[in-house]
C-alpha positions as CSV (number, residue, x, y, z in Angstrom):
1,X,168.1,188.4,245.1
2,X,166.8,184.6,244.9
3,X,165.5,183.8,241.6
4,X,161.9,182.0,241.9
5,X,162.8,179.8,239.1
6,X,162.3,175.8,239.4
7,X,165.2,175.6,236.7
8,X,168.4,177.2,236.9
9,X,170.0,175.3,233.5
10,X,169.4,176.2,230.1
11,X,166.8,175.8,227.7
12,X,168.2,173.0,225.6
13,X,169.2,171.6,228.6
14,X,165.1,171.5,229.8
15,X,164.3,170.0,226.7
16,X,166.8,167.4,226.3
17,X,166.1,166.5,230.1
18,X,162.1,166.4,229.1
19,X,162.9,164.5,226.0
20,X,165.5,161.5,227.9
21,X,162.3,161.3,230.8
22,X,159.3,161.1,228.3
23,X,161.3,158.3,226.2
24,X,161.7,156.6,229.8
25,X,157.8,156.9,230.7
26,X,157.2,155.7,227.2
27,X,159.5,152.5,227.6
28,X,157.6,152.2,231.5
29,X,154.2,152.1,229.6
30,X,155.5,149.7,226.8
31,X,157.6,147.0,229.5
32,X,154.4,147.4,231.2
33,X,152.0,146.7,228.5
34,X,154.5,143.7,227.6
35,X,153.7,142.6,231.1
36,X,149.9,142.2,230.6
37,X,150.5,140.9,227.3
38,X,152.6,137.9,228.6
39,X,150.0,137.4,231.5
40,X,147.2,137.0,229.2
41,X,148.8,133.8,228.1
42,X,149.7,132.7,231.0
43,X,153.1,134.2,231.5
44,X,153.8,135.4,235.0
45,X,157.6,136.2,234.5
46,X,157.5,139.6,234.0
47,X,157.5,142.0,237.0
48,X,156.6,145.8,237.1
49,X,158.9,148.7,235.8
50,X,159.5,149.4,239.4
51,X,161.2,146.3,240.2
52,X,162.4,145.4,236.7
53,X,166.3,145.0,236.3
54,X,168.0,147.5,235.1
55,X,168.9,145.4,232.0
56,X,165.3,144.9,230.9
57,X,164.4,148.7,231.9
58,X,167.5,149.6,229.7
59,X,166.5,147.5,226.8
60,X,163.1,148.9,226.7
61,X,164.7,152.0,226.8
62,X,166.5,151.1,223.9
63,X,163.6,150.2,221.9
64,X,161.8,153.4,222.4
65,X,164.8,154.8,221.3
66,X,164.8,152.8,218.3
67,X,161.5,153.5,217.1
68,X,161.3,156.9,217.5
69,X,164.6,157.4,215.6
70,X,163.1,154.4,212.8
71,X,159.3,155.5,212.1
72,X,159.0,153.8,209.4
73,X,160.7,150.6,210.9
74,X,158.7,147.5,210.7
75,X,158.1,145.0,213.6
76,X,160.7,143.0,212.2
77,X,163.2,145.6,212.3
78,X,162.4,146.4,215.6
79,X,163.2,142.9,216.5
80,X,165.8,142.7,214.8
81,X,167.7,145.6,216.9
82,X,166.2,144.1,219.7
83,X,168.2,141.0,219.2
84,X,171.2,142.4,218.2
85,X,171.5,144.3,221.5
86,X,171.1,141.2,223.2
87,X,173.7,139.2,221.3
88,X,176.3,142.3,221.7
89,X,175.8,141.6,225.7
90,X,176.1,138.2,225.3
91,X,172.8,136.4,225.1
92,X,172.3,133.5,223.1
93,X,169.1,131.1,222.1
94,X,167.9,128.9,224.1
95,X,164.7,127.0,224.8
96,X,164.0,128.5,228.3
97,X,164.6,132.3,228.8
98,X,167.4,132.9,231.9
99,X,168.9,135.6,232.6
100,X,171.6,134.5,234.2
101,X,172.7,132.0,231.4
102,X,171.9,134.7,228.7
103,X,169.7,132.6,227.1
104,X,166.4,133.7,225.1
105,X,163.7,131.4,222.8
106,X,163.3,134.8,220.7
107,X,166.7,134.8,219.7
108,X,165.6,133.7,216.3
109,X,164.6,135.6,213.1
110,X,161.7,137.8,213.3
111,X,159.6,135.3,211.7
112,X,160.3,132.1,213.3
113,X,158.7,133.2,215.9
114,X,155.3,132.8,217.2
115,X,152.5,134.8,216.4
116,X,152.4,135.6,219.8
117,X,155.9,136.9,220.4
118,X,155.5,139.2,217.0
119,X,153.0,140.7,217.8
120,X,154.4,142.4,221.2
121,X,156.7,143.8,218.3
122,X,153.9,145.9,216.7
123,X,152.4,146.4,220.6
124,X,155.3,147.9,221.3
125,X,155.8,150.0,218.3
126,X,152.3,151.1,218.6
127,X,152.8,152.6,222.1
128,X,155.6,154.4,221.3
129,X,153.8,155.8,218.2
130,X,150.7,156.8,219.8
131,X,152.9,159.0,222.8
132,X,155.7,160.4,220.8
């Protein structure tokens, strides 16, 4: 007899396949919100989730994953595991942000950076917070 059953796994495995997907619709509502963020000052860089590399879907991914492990994390902290995930792949400061050179203008501490850039920090923390 066929079972009518959508899932055939177990239990734990539901919920840790629920859990990895919500943290990715989390970090696709965060990249996204970073998105209109950047546009409002006049940053058209950024492209959807959908056609996002898989680097920059992977570090918001990362992020989420961050946060909801570090609650209590401040926006500096979050920035700082931000940049140490880039420098562990490579990146490096640099005046213009290139992908293919690794280079990135945040690549400095948390508060050398413009008002502007720290507070996508707390955006981004505040997302996350709000659909854990």
């Amino acid at each position: 007899m066929m079972s009518d059953a959508l899932w055939t796994g177990s239990q734990e495995e539901w919920k840790a396949l629920v859990k990895e997907n919500k943290i990715k619709w989390i970090a696709c509502v965060c990249h996204q919100a970073n998105k209109v963020w950047c546009e409002s000052e006049g940053d058209d860089s950024q492209t959807d989730w959908a056609f996002a590399e898989q680097w920059q879907r992977d570090s918001a991914i990362n992020g989420v994953k961050f946060r909801l492990g570090n609650p209590d994390a401040g926006p500096d902290a979050m920035h700082n595991n931000w940049s140490a995930e880039k420098v562990s792949q490579g990146w490096v400061y640099g005046e213009v942000k290139d992908a293919e050179k690794k280079t990135h203008p945040c690549l400095v501490p948390f508060d050398q950076l413009p008002l502007f850039q720290q507070k996508k920090d707390k955006l981004f923390s505040a997302i996350v917070d709000a659909l854990k």
